[in-house]
C-alpha positions as CSV (number, residue, x, y, z in Angstrom):
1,X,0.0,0.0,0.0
2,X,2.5,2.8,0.9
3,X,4.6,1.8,-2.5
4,X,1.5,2.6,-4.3
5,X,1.0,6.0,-2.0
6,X,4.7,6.9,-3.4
7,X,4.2,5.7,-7.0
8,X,1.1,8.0,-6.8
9,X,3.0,10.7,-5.4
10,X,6.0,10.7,-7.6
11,X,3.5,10.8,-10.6
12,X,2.1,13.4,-9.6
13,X,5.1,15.1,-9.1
14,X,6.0,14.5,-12.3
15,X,3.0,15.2,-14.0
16,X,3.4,19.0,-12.0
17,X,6.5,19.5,-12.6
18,X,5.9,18.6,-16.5
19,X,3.3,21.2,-16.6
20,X,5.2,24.0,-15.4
21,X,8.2,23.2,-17.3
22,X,5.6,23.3,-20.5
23,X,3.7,26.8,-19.2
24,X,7.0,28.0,-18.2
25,X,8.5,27.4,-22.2
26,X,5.9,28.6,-24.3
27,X,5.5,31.8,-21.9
28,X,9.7,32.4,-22.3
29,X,8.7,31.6,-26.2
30,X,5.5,34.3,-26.0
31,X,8.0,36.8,-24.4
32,X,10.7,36.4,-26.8
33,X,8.4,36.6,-30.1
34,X,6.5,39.6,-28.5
35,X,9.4,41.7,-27.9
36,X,10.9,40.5,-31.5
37,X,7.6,41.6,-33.0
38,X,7.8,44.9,-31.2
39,X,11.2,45.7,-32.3
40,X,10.1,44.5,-36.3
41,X,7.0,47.2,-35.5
42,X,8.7,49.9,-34.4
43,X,11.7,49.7,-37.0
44,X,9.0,49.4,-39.9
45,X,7.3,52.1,-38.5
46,X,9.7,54.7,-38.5
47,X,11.8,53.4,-41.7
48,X,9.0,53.1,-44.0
49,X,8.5,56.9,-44.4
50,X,11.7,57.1,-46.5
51,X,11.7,54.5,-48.5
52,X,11.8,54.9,-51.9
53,X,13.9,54.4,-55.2
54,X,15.9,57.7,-54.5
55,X,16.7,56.3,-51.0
56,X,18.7,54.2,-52.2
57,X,20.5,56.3,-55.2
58,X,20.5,59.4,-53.5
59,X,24.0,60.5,-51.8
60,X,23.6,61.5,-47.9
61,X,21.5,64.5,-47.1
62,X,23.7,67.2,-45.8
63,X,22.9,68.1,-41.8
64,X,19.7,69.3,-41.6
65,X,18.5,70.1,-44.9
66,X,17.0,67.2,-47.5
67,X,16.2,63.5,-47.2
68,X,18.9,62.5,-48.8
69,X,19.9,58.3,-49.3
70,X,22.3,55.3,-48.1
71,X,23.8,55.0,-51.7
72,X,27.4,55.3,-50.6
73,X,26.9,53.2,-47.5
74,X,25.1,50.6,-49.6
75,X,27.6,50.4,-52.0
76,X,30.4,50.6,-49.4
77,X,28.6,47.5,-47.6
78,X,28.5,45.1,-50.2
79,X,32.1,45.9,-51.1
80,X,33.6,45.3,-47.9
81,X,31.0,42.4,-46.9
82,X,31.7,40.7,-50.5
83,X,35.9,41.0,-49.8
84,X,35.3,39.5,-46.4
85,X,33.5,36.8,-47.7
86,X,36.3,35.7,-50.4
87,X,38.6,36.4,-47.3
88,X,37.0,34.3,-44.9
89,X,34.4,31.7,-46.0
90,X,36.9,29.8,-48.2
91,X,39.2,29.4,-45.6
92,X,36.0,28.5,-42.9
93,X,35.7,25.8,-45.3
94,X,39.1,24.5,-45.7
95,X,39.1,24.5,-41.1
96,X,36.4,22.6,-41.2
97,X,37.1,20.1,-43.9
98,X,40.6,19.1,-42.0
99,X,38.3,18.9,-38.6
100,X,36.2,16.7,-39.6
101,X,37.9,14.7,-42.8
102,X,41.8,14.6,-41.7
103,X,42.4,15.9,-38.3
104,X,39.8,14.7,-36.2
105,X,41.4,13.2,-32.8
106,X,44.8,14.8,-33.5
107,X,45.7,17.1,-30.9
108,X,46.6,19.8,-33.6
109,X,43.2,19.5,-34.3
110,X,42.0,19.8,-30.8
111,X,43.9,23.1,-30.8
112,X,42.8,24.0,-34.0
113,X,38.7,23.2,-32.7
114,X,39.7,24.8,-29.4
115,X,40.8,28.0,-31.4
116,X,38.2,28.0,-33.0
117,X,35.6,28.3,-30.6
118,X,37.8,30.9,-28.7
119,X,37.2,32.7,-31.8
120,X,33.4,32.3,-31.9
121,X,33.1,33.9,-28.3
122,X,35.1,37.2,-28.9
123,X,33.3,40.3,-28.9
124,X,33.6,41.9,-32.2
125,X,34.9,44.7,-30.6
126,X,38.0,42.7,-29.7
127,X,38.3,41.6,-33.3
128,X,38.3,45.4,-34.5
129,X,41.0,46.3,-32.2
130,X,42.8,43.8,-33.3
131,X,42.4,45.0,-37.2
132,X,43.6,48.3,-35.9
133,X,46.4,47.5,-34.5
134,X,47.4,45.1,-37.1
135,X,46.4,47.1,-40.2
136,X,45.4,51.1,-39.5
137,X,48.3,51.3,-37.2
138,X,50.8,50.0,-39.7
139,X,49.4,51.1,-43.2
140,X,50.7,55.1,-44.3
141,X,46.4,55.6,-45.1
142,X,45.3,54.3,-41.6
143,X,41.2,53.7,-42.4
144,X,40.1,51.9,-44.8
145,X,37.7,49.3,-46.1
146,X,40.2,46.8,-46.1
147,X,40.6,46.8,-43.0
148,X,37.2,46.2,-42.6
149,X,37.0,43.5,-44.8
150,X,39.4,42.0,-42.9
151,X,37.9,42.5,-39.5
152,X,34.7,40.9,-40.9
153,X,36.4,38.0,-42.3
154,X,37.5,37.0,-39.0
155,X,34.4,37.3,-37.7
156,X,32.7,35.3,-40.2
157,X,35.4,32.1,-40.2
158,X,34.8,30.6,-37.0
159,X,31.8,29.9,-37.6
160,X,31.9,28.9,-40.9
161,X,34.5,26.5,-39.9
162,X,32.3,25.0,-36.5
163,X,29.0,24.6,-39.0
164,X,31.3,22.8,-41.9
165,X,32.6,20.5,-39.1
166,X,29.5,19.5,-37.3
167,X,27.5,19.1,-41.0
168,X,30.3,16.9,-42.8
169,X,30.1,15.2,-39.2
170,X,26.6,14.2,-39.9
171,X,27.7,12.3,-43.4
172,X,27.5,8.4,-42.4
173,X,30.9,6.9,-42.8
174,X,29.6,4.6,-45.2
175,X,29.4,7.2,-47.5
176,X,32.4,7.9,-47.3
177,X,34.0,4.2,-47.5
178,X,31.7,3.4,-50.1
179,X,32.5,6.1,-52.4
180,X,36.9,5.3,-51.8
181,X,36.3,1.3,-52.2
182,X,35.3,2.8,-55.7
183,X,38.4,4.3,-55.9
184,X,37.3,7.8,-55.8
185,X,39.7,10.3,-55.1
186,X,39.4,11.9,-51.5
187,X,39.5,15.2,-52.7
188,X,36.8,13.9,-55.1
189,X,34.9,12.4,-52.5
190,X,34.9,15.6,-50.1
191,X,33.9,18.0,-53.2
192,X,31.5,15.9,-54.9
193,X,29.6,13.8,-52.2
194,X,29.8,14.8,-49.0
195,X,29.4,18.5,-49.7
196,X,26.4,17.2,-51.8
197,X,25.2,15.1,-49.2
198,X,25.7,18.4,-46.7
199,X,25.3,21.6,-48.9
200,X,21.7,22.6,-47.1
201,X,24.1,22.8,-43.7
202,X,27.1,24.3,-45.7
203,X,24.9,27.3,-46.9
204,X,23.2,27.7,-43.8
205,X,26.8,28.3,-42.4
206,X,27.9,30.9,-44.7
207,X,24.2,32.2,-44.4
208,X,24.8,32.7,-40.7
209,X,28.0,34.3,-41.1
210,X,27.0,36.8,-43.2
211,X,23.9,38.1,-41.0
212,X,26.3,38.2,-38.3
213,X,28.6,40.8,-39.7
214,X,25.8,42.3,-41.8
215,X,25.0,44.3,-38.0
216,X,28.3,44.3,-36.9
217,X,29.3,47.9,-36.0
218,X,32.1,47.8,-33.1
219,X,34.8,46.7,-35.8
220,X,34.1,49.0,-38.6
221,X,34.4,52.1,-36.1
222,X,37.8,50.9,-35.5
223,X,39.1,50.1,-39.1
224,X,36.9,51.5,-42.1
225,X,35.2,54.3,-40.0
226,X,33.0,55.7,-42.7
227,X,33.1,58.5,-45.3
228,X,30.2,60.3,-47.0
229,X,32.2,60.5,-50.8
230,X,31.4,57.1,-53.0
231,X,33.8,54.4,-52.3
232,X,35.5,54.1,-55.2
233,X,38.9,52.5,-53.7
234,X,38.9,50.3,-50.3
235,X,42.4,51.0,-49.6
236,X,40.5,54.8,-48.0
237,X,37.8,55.2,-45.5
238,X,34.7,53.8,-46.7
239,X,31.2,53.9,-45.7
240,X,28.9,51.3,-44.8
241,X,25.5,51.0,-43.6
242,X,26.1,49.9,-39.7
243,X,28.5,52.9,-39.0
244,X,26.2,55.5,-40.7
245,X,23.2,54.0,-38.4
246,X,25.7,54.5,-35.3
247,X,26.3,58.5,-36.5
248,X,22.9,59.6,-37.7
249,X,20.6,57.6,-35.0
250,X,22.8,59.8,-32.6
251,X,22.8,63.0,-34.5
252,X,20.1,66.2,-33.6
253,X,19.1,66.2,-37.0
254,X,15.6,64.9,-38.2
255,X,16.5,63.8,-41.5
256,X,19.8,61.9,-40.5
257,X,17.6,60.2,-37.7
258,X,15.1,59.3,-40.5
259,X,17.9,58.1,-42.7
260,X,18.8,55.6,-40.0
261,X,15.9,54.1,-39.7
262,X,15.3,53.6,-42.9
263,X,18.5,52.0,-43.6
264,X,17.6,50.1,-40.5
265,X,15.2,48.6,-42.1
266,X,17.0,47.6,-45.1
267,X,19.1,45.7,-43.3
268,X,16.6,43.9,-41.2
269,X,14.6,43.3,-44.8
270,X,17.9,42.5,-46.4
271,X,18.6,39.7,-43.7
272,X,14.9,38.3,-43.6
273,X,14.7,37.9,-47.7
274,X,18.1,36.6,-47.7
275,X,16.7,34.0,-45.2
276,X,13.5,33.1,-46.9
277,X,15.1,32.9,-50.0
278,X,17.5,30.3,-49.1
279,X,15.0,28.1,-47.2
280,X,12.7,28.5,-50.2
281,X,15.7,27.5,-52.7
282,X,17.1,24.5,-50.3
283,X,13.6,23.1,-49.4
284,X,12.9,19.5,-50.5
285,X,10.1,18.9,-53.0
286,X,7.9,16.4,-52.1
287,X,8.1,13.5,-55.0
């Protein structure tokens, strides 16, 4: 009888403790989507009043007078975020094709991995002093959109590298021994097949990495600052959409403060397109 009392008891107990855990979830979820929904509100809100085809072809407005555009920092933002990604992603790649295809239990590769996620913790800010001191200190031109690049490209590898790991991780092995009792080439058999068998994973990586420096601020301030001419050469100070938010949301002038939010919101519409598109492209047709 009293082993039934405490079988009783210790279900119920359970049976409690699974409800809160459920209420307390899908309340932490409610909160999270609520305040995500605000901020998606408030930036439409006050963005959408300046968009428009000349917003985006339009030079910036001089203080106080005009609307004015995010030409230059648009341009300037897919320079410097297109360099970073021919500096960084590639060699992402290449990390996390030796973690998880050569290295593996090595202890260089432990190093390597423990590196790696080092890397994936530092603030950005961190990562643009380290540009500074490494490239505006030591170059006769000090800012530049080089330097930029390069901050970003640091930013970006780590991960890169960690998502190429875990996803060629996820290949079976038999894939793998299948395709070299064939005698396929390794290098044939990473390229071909298992990038194949884990490209939805590979371009989530590289989709990840570039909406992480896509916001990224803190190490532009330090290396390609900004600059309100066109950016026709990288090697000079350049602008870009993140610093010009930073220096018009904090300006006294209406129009700059209007200019931010709208190029706020062409971030946040750049990032979610960029998103859906992929998902839409990758997703599996039902046969």
């Amino acid at each position: 009888m009293t082993d039934l009392r405490l079988s009783y008891r210790s279900s119920a107990t359970r049976k409690a403790m699974d409800v809160f855990v459920r209420a307390f979830s899908i309340a932490s979820a409610a909160i999270g989507i609520f305040f995500l929904l605000w901020i998606l509100w408030v930036v439409l809100k006050k963005g959408h009043t300046v968009l428009a085809w000349s917003f985006f072809t339009s030079a910036p407005p001089s203080p106080g007078e005009g609307t004015g555009g995010i030409r230059y920092a648009l341009v300037g933002t897919l320079k410097m975020t297109g360099l970073a990604f021919l500096m960084g992603v590639p060699v992402g790649l290449l990390t996390g094709v030796y973690l998880a295809e050569f290295g593996r239990h090595s202890w260089f590769a432990a190093g390597v991995r423990f590196c790696v996620n080092l890397l994936m913790g530092i603030p950005s800010i961190l990562v643009g002093l380290f540009a500074y001191t490494l490239i505006v200190l030591a170059t006769p031109r000090h800012y530049s959109g080089q330097a930029g690049a390069f901050a970003l490209a640091i930013i970006m590898l780590p991960t890169v590298a960690r998502t190429t790991e875990d996803m060629l991780l996820l290949v079976p092995d038999t894939l793998r021994e299948s395709a070299l009792a064939l005698g396929i080439p390794r290098w044939r058999t990473i390229t071909g097949i298992l990038f194949r068998a884990a490209r939805k994973g590979l371009l989530t990586g590289v989709l990840l990495s570039v909406s992480r420096v896509s916001g990224e601020t803190a190490p532009l301030l330090f290396t390609a600052l900004n600059n309100n001419f066109y950016p026709r050469d990288l090697s000079q100070p350049t602008a870009n959409l993140t610093v010009t938010i930073y220096n018009y949301a904090m300006s006294p002038y209406d129009n700059w403060q209007r200019v931010a939010w709208g190029a706020a919101l062409v971030i946040m519409a750049f990032l979610l397109g960029l998103t859906v598109l992929l998902r839409t492209l990758l997703k599996e047709r039902n046969r």
